[in-house]
C-alpha positions in Angstrom: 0.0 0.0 0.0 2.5 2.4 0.6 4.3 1.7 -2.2 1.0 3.4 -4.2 1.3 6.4 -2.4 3.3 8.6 -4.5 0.3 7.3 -7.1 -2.2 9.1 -5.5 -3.0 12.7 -6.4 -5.0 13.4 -3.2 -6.0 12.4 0.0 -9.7 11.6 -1.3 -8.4 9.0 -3.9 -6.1 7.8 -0.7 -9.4 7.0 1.8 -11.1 5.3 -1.2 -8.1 2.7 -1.8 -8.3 2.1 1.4 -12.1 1.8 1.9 -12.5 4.2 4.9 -16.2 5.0 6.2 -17.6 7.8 3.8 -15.2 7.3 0.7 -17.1 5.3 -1.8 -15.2 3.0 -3.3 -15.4 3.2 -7.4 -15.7 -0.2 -9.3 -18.3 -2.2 -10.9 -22.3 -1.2 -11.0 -24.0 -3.0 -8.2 -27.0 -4.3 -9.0 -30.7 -2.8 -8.0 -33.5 -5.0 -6.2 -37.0 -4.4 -6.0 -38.5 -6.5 -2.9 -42.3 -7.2 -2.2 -41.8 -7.4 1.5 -45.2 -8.9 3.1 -45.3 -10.3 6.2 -42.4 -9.4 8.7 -43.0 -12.7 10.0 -41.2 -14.0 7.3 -37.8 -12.7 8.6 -38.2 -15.9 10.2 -39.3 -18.1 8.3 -38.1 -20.8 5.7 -40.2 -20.9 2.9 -39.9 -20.0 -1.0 -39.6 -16.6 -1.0 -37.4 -16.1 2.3 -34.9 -18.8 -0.2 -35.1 -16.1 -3.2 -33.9 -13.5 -1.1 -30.9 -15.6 0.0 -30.2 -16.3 -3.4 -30.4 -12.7 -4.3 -28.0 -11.9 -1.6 -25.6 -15.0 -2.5 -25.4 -13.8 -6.2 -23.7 -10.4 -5.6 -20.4 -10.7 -7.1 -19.0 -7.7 -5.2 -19.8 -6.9 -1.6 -21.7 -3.8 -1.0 -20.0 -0.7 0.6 -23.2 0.3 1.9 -27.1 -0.6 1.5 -29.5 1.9 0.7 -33.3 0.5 1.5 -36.4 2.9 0.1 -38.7 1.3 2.3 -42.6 1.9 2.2 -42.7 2.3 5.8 -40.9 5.4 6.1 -43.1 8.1 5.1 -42.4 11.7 5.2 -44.5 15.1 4.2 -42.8 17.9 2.9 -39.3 16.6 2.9 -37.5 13.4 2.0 -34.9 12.6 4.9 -32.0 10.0 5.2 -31.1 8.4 7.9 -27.5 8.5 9.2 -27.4 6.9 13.0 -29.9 4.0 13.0 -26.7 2.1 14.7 -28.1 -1.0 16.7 -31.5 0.4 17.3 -33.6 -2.9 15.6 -33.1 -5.8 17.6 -34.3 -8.5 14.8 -31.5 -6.9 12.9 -28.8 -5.3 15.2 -26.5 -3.4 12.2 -24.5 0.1 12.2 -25.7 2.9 10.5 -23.2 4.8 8.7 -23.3 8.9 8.9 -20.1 9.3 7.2 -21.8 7.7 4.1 -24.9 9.2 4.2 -23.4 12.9 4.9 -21.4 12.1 1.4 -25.3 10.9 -0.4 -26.0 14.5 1.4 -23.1 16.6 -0.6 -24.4 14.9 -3.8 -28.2 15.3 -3.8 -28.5 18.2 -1.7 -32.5 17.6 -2.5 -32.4 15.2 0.9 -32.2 16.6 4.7 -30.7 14.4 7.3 -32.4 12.5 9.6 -29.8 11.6 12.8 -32.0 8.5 14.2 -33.9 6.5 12.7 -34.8 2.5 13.5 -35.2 0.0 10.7 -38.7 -0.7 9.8 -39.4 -4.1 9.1 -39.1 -2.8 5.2 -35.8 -3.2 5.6 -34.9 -5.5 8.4 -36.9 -8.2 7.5 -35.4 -8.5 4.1 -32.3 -8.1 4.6 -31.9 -10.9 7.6 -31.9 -13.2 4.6 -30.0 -11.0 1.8 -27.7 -10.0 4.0 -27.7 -11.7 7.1 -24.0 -11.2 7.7 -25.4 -7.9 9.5 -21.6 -6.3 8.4 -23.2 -4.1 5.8 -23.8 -0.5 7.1 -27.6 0.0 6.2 -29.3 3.4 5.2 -33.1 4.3 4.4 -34.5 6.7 2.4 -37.9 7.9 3.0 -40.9 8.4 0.9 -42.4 11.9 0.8 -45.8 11.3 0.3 -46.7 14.9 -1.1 -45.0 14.4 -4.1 -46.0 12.8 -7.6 -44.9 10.1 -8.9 -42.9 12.2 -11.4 -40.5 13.8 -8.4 -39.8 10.1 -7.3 -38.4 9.1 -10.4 -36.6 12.1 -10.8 -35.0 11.6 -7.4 -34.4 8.1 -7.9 -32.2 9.2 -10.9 -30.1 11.3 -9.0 -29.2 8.2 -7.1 -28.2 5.9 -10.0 -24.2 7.6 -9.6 -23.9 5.5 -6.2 -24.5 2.1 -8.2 -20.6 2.6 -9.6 -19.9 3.8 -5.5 -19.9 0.1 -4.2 -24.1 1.0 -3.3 -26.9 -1.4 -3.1 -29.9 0.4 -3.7 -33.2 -1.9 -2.5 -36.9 -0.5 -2.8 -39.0 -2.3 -0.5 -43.0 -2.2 -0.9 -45.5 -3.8 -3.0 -46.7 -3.6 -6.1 -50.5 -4.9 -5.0 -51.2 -4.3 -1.5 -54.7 -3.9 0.3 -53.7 -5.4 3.6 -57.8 -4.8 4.5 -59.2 -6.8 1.6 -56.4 -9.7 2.3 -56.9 -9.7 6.3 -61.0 -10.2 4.9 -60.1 -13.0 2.6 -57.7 -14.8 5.1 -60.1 -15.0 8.2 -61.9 -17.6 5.6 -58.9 -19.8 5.8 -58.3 -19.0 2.0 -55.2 -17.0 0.3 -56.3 -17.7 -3.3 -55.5 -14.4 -4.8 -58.2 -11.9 -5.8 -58.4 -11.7 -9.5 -58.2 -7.9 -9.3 -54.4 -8.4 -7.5 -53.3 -10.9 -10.8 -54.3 -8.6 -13.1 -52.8 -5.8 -11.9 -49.8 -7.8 -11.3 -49.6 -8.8 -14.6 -50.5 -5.3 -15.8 -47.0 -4.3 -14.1 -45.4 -6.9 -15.4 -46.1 -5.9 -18.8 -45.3 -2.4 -18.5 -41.4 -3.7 -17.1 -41.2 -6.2 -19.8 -42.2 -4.0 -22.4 -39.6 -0.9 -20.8 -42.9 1.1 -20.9 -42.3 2.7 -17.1 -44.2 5.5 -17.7 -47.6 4.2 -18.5 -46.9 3.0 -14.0 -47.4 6.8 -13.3 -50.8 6.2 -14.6 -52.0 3.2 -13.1 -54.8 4.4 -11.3 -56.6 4.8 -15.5 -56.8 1.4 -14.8 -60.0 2.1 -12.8 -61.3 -0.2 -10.4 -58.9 -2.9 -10.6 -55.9 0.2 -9.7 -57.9 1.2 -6.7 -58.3 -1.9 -5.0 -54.7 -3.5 -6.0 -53.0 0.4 -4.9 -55.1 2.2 -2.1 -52.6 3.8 -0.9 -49.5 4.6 -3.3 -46.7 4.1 -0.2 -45.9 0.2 -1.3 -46.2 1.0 -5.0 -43.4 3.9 -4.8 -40.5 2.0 -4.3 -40.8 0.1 -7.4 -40.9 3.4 -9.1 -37.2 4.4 -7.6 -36.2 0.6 -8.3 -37.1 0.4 -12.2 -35.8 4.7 -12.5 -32.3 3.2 -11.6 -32.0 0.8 -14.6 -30.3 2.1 -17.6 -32.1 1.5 -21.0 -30.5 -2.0 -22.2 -30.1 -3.2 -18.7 -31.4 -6.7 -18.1 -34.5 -7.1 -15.6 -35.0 -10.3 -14.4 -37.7 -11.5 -12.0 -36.7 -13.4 -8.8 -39.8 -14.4 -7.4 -43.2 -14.5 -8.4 -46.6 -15.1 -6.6 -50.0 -13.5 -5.6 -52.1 -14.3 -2.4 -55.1 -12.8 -1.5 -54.5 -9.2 -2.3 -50.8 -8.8 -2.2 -48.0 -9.4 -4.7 -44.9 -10.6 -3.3 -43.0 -9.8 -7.1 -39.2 -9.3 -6.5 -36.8 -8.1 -9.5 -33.5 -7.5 -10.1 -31.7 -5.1 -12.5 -28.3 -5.5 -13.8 
């Protein structure tokens, strides 16, 4: 190492080399997931989808600097914060915080405000026992402000997609059909067959990703009926929005798990 040191111009290209807190470290994209959370129980369970999520975690080639969650259960007005201290305050998930790299997100988007403390939500925690269940990763969250269109989210989202090359897994957390009341209804029948209003719209997504056609999602509520019961409230539908405004136009997106119960779609994808 110190033979490298006449190398290095500055003291900024010195921290990165040597991977210090704050200093992203510049190398290959890291990929983006999009994660349809569900039940916190399963943070502890074995089942299908808790396995996908392992597999998503096992297939990074290149071991995250820091991870970034946009999770449907932080929800802001007015303002979208980041969190910078939310060091060992989740106790299904105990794993640092990291100011020093989200005060260097804060010098490049200077559109967020800091938030000092913050606990994981299940969001995040409950995914990432089985993504990342090392618990050596410092985790971040970004929240949703919910007096914003779905335009200003994407636009934000874009702003983010230089930290892909920084070593920075970006995750959006949520749903893309979720009416928890409809579901809870279905469910005290003993039945999780899925509505037919939660496939379609499922499928309707689906479509729009396959076919690259993202901006026909900021309109899903033209859909009518079947948008209003599958999306009642747009906080579990947003992170897929800041997932699908990272990928760049020829990036692959693949689907990592797939299935519909009662009125919620657990859809997981990866780009890159």
């Amino acid at each position: 190492m110190l033979s490298i040191l006449p190398l290095l111009p500055d003291t900024e290209k010195l921290a990165a080399v040597l991977q210090l807190p704050g200093h992203f470290r510049e190398g290959e994209k890291m990929p983006v997931f999009f994660i349809g959370h569900g039940n916190p129980a399963n943070a502890f369970r074995d089942n299908p989808f808790t396995r996908s999520l392992q597999a998503m975690g096992n297939a990074l080639q290149t071991r995250p600097s820091t991870i970034l969650v946009v999770s449907a259960h932080w929800q802001t007005l007015g303002e979208t914060l980041i969190s910078t201290k939310n060091t060992f305050t989740t106790p299904e998930y105990k794993v640092s915080g990291s100011p020093e790299y989200a005060r260097a997100i804060l010098q490049e988007i200077p559109a967020l405000k800091e938030e000092e403390y913050r606990e994981l939500d299940h969001g995040a925690w409950a995914i990432l026992r089985h993504i990342a269940p090392a618990r050596d990763i410092p985790v971040l969250e970004l929240s949703i402000d919910m007096g914003q269109p779905a335009s200003y989210h994407w636009k934000l989202a874009q702003q983010l997609k230089s930290l892909r090359s920084k070593g920075v897994l970006i995750i959006g957390s949520g749903n893309i059909v979720h009416n928890l009341e409809l579901s809870a209804l279905k469910m005290a029948t003993l039945s999780s067959k899925p509505f037919h209003w939660a496939l379609e719209f499922d499928q309707w997504v689906k479509g729009r990703i396959d076919e690259r056609d993202f901006s026909s999602l900021f309109f899903y509520y033209k859909l009518g009926k079947i948008a209003d019961l599958a999306v009642p409230t747009t906080d579990h539908f947003i992170p897929m929005l800041y997932s699908l405004a990272l990928a760049d136009a020829n990036e692959p997106i693949s689907y990592t798990y797939e299935e519909v119960f009662s009125g919620i779609s657990m859809r997981c994808l990866r780009i890159g």
